[in-house]
C-alpha positions as CSV (number, residue, x, y, z in Angstrom):
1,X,35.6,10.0,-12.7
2,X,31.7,10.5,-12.2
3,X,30.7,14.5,-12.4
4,X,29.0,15.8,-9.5
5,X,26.0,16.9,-11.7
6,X,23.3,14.4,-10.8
7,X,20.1,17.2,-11.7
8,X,17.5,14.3,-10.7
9,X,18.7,14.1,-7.0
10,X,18.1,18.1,-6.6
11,X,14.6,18.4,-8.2
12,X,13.0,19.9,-5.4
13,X,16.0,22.8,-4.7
14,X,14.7,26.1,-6.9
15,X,17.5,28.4,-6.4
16,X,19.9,29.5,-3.6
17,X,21.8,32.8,-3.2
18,X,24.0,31.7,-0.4
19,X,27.7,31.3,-1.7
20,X,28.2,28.3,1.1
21,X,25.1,26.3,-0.4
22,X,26.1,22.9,-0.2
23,X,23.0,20.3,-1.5
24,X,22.2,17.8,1.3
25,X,21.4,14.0,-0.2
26,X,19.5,12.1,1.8
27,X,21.5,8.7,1.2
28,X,20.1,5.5,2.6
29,X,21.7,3.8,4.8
30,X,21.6,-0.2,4.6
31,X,21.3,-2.4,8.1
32,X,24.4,-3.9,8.8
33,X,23.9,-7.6,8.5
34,X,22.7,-9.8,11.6
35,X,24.1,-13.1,12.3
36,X,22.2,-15.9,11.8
37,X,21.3,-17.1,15.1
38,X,19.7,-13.4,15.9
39,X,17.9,-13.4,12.5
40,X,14.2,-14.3,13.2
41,X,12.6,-15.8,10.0
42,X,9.3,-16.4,8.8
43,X,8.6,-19.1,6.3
44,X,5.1,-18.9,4.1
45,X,3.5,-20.2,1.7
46,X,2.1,-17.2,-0.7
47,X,-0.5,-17.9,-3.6
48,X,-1.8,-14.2,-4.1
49,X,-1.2,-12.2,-7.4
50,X,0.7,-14.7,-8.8
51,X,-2.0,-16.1,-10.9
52,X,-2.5,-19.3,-9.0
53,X,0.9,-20.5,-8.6
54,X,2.3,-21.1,-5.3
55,X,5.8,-19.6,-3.9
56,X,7.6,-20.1,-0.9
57,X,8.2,-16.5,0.9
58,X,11.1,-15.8,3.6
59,X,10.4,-12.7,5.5
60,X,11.9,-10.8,8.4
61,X,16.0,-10.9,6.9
62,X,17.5,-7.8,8.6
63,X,20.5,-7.2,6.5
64,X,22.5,-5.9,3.2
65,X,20.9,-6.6,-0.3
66,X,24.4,-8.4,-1.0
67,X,24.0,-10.6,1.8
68,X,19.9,-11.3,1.1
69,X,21.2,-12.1,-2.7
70,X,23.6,-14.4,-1.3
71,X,21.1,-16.3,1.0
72,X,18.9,-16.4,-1.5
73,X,21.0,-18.0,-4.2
74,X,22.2,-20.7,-1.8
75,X,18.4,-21.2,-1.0
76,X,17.5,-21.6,-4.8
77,X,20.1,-23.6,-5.8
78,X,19.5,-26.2,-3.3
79,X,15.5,-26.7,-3.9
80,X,17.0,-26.7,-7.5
81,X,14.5,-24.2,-8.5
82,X,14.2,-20.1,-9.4
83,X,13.2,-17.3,-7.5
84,X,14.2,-14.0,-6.4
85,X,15.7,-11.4,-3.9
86,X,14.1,-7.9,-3.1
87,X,13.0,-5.6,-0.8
88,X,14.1,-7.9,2.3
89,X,11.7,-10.8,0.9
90,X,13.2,-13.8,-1.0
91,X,10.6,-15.9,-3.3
92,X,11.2,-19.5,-4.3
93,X,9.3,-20.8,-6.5
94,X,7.5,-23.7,-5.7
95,X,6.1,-25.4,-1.9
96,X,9.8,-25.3,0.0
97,X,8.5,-24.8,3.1
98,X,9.9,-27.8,5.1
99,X,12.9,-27.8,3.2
100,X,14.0,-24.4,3.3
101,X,13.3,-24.6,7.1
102,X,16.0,-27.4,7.1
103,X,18.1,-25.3,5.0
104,X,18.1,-22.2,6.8
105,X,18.4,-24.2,10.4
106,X,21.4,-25.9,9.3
107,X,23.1,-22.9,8.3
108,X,22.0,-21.5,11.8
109,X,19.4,-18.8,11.7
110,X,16.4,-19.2,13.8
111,X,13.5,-19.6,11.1
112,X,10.0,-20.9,11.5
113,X,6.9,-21.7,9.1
114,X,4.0,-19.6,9.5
């Protein structure tokens, strides 16, 4: 059982007097996940801040983090290469583009390269 003590989420709350003081988090709520003929993704080809090498960057996923992770390991494991999942973004390492468009179109979602 987790205590309801969490002192980091209340940092900005000094002191109340009011007996009925009840702390308010502000939770964040996740998108519910889109299905794929409604998703609109963008396909690039990113070579910025990543000291030269090139990756293959899918943008525009409107979704849960469990169903980007998911997508993006089914990406990966088919190029047969690494990458990663965050922030809405999902970075293969490597040039993918025309393959991850074949990819994503056979599974359904509506993707095009940029």
């Amino acid at each position: 059982m987790k205590k309801d003590n969490d002192w980091k989420g209340r940092l900005n709350i000094v002191y109340s007097t009011n007996p009925d003081f009840q702390f308010e988090k502000d939770e964040e709520v996740e998108p519910e996940t889109l299905e794929p003929a409604r998703q609109q993704l963008r396909i690039s080809l990113d070579k910025r801040n990543r000291n030269g090498k090139s990756v293959t960057l899918v943008t525009g996923f409107v979704g849960t983090a469990d169903d980007l992770h998911t997508l993006a390991k089914k990406l990966k494991t088919k190029c047969g290469v690494g990458g990663s999942d965050k922030e809405g973004e999902i970075l293969i390492q490597g040039d993918f583009r025309q393959k991850v468009l074949d990819i994503l179109l056979a599974e359904g979602y509506r993707a095009r390269i940029i």
